[in-house]
Structure formats: C-alpha cells, structure tokens
C-alpha positions as a printed Julia matrix, in Angstrom:
251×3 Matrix{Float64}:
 70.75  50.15  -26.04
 69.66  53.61  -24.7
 69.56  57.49  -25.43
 70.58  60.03  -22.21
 71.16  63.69  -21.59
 72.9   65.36  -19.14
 72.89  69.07  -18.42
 75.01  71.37  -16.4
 74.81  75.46  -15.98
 72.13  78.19  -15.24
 68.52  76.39  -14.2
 66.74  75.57  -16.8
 63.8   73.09  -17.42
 64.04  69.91  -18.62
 60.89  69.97  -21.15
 62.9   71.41  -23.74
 65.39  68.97  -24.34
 63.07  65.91  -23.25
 59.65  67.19  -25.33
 60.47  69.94  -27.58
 63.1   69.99  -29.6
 63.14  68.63  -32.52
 65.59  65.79  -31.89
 64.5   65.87  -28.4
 64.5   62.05  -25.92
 61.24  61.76  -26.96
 62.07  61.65  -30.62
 65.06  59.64  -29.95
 63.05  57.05  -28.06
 61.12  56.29  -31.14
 63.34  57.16  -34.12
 66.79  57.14  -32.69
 69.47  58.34  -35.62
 72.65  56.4   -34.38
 72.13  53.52  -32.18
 75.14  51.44  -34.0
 73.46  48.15  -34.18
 72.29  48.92  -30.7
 68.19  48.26  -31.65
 65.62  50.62  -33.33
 63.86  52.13  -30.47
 64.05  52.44  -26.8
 60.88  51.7   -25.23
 61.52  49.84  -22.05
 61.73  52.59  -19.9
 62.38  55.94  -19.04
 63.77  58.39  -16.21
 64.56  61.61  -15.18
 66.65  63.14  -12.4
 67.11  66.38  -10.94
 68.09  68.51   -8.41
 65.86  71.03   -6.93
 68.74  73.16   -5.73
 71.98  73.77   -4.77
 73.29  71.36   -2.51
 69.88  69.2    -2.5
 69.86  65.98   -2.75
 68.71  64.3    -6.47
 65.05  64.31   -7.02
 64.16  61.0    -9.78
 61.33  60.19  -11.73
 61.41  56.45  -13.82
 58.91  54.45  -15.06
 59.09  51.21  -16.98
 56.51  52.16  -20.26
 58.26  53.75  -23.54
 58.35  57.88  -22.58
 55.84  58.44  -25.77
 52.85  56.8   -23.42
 53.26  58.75  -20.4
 51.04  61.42  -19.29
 52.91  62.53  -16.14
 56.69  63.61  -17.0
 55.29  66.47  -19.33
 53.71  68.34  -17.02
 56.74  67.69  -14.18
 59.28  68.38  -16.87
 58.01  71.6   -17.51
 57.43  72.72  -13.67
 61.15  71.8   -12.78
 64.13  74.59  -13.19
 67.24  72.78  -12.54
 71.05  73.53  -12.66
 71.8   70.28  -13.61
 69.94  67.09  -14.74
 69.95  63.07  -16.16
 67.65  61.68  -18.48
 67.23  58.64  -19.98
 65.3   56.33  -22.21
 66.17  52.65  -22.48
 66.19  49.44  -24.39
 66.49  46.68  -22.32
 69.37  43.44  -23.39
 66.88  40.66  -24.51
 66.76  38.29  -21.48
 67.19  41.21  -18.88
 63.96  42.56  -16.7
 61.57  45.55  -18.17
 60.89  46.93  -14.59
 60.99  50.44  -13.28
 64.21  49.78  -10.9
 65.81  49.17  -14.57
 65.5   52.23  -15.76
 67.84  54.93  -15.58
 69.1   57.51  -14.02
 70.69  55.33  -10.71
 70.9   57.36   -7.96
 72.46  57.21   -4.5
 73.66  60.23   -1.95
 74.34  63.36   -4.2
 74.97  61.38   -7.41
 72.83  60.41  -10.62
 74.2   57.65  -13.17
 72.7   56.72  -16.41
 74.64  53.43  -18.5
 74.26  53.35  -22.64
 75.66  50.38  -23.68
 75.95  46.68  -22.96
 77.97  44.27  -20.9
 79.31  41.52  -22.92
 78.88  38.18  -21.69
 76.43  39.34  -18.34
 76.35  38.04  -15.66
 79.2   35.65  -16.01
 81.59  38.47  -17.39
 80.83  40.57  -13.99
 81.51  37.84  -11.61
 84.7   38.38  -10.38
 84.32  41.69  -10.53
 80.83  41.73   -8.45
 83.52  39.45   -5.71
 84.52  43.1    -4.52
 81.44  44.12   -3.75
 79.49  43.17   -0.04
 77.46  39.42   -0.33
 74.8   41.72    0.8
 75.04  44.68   -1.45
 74.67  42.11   -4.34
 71.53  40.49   -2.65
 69.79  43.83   -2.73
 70.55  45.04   -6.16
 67.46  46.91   -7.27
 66.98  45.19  -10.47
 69.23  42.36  -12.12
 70.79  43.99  -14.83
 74.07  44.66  -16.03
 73.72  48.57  -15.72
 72.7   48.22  -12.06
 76.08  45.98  -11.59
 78.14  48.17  -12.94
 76.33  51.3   -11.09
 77.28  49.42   -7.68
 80.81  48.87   -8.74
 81.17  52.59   -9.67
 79.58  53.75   -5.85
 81.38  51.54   -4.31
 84.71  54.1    -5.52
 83.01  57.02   -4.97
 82.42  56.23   -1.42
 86.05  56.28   -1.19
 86.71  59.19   -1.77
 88.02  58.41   -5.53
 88.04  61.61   -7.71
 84.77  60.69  -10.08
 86.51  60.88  -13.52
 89.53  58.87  -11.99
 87.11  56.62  -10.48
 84.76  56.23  -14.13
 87.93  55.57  -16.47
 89.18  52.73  -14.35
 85.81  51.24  -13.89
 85.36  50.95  -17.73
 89.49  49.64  -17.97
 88.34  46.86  -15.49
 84.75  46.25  -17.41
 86.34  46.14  -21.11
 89.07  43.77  -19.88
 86.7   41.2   -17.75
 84.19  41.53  -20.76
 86.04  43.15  -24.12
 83.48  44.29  -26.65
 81.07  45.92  -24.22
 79.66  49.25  -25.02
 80.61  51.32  -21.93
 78.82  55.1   -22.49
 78.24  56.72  -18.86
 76.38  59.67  -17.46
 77.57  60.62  -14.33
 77.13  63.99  -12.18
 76.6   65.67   -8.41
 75.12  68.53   -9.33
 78.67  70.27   -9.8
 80.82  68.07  -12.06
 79.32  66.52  -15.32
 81.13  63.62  -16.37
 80.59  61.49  -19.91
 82.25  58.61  -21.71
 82.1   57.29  -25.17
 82.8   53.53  -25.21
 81.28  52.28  -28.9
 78.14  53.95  -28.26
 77.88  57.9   -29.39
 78.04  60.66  -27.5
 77.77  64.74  -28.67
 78.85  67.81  -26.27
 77.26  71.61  -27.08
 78.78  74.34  -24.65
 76.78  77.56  -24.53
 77.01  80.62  -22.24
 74.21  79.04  -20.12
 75.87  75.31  -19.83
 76.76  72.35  -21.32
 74.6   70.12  -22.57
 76.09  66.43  -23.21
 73.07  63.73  -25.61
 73.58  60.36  -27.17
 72.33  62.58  -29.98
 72.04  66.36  -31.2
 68.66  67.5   -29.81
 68.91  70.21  -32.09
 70.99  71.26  -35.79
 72.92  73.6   -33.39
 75.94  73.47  -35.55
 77.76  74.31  -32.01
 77.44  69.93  -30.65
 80.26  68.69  -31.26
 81.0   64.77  -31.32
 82.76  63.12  -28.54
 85.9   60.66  -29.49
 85.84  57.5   -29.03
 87.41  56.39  -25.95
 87.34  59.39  -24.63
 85.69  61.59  -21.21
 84.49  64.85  -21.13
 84.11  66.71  -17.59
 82.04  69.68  -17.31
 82.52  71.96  -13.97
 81.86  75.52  -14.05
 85.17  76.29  -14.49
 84.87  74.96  -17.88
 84.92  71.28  -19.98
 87.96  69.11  -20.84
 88.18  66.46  -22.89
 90.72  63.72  -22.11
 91.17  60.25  -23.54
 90.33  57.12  -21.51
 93.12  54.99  -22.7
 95.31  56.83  -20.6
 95.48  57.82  -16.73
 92.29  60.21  -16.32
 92.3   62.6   -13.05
C-alpha cells in the first residue's frame, strides 16, 4: 500500500520526519514495520506538500522513483518551514500506473489528500459511484487509479460546502459498502484542520506542545504516539484533537 505523514502546529521543516529520524518516510519506504499484508516496500513514488504560509495556497512536490533515489527533496525538505504538511510514499496495486500524477499528496484549492489503502474490486467497484461525478471530470482524471477516484469523489463534497470530517466518514461508508474489504486510511488537511482515518491500514497520533504529528508509523520511540482505532478519525485544529469513531455520524 503506502506510508504518509501529516503535520499540524508551529512551522517546522519537513526533513526531520521525512530524512532523519530514525523511523523516518524514508526508512519506512524501504523497511516499512506494519504494512498488514499490504507489500514490503513502497517504491513507486513519492510526494510532499506544503504550505508556505498562512492562508497560501499548497505548494507539492511528487515524483514517480522510490524517495531513497532522489537527490532533490533533501535539500527542499530542509529549506521549507511549514505549519502544516502531507507526505507520502507509495506502492502502487499491481495492474495500476507508476506515474508521477499517482503519487500522493492530491491537491486542489486549499486542500492536500494522501490515500493508504486499496479499493477492492477497482474500477468496477467505483462505477456507480464515479456516476455522480461530471462525464468530464472523469475524462480528465490525472492518473487512473483508485486513489485519484476516490480523491475526486471526496472534492466533489468539499466544494459543497460539507464540513471535511462529515464529508471523509461518509465517503469511506459509501466506498466500504460499494467495495467491502477495502483499506480506506486518509490524510486530509487545509492548512487549519488535520483530519485522519484508520480503515485496516495503521495509523499512530503524537500531540506535543508544538503540534500534532499523525504517521502510518512511529517516526520515532516517542513513547507519547499513540495508536489510532480502527474505524476511527482523528481531527487536529488548534483548538485541540478528537478522536471519534467512523461507524457512527462524524461532524
């Protein structure tokens, strides 16, 4: 499947928790500890997303190589101060593309979204949900994967005006019943709210004075993470981080 951070709080840079800690997305894209019969390394890909400051738009960074060959994102990682951040590293579903647009985090407007998991049954699984989405929206996916679908399907409630949490918990209700079994972990912030799910897939939360800090896996032996349910959503704002279950109404 994939590993993916998220951060919220003071700026900070990104290198730490991509390059230098010691369970940091680099390590975890070639010796991942929990992937749950999810694959053995995630080398199809890799992104990062930021924003530069408050009220600025996401700045993204994704290539399509495993992170451990690239020469570029060290250097940016460590130049960047941000209050809040995606990253990702992926491993692609056998029989979906290994391009750049595949890679995580998705962003559109204020909003970054990074998918660990797996459809069950793609594409045919999707279909009728993908039926609520424009003929033409669908014809200019960026890449043809199920992370990409699902992506759409979530924008396509934000631009409502659907609270983001609200708008996450009924996207994976309406994925798990078109396509039961999938693996349904998201990423999802604007630079204000941090949202994560666990759907199969883990998912660990460490809050600190300085922010939260949400990882497919401890970066560190902080004995401060702590693991995320099962079915469950946690929401970090400043005003703090709840944890509420998914297999009930979420707002």
């Amino acid at each position: 499947m994939c590993r993916h951070i998220g951060y919220l709080g003071e700026p900070v840079s990104p290198a730490e928790a991509l390059f230098r800690a010691p369970h940091s997305l680099l390590v975890q894209s070639y010796a991942p500890a929990d992937m749950r019969g999810g694959g053995s390394v995630n080398a199809d890909g890799f992104g990062l997303g930021w924003y530069p400051g408050p009220g600025s738009p996401p700045l993204r960074h994704r290539r399509s190589t495993p992170l451990w060959t690239d020469e570029t994102l060290p250097p940016l990682a460590a130049a960047v101060t941000s209050g809040a951040f995606v990253a990702a590293v992926r491993n692609g579903t056998t029989g979906l593309p290994v391009t750049e647009a595949a890679a995580a985090p998705f962003t559109a407007g204020r909003w970054l979204f990074s998918h660990n998991g797996v459809v069950r049954g793609y594409p045919d699984s999707l279909a009728e949900l993908a039926k609520t989405l424009p003929v033409t929206e669908l014809l200019t996916l960026e890449a043809s994967t199920d992370s990409v679908v699902l992506w759409a399907l979530l924008r396509a409630r934000l631009a409502t005006g659907e609270d983001p949490l609200t708008a996450v918990a009924a996207l994976t209700a309406a994925v798990e019943a078109a396509a039961p079994g999938s693996r349904l972990n998201f990423l999802l912030t604007d630079g204000a709210t941090l949202i994560g799910t666990t759907w199969t897939h883990a998912l660990s939360v460490l809050e600190t004075p300085a922010g939260v800090w949400l990882a497919s896996e401890p970066l560190d032996g902080d004995p401060r993470w702590r693991p995320v349910p099962d079915h469950h959503a946690v929401r970090a704002t400043a005003a703090g981080v709840d944890l509420l279950p998914l297999t009930q109404e979420t707002s």
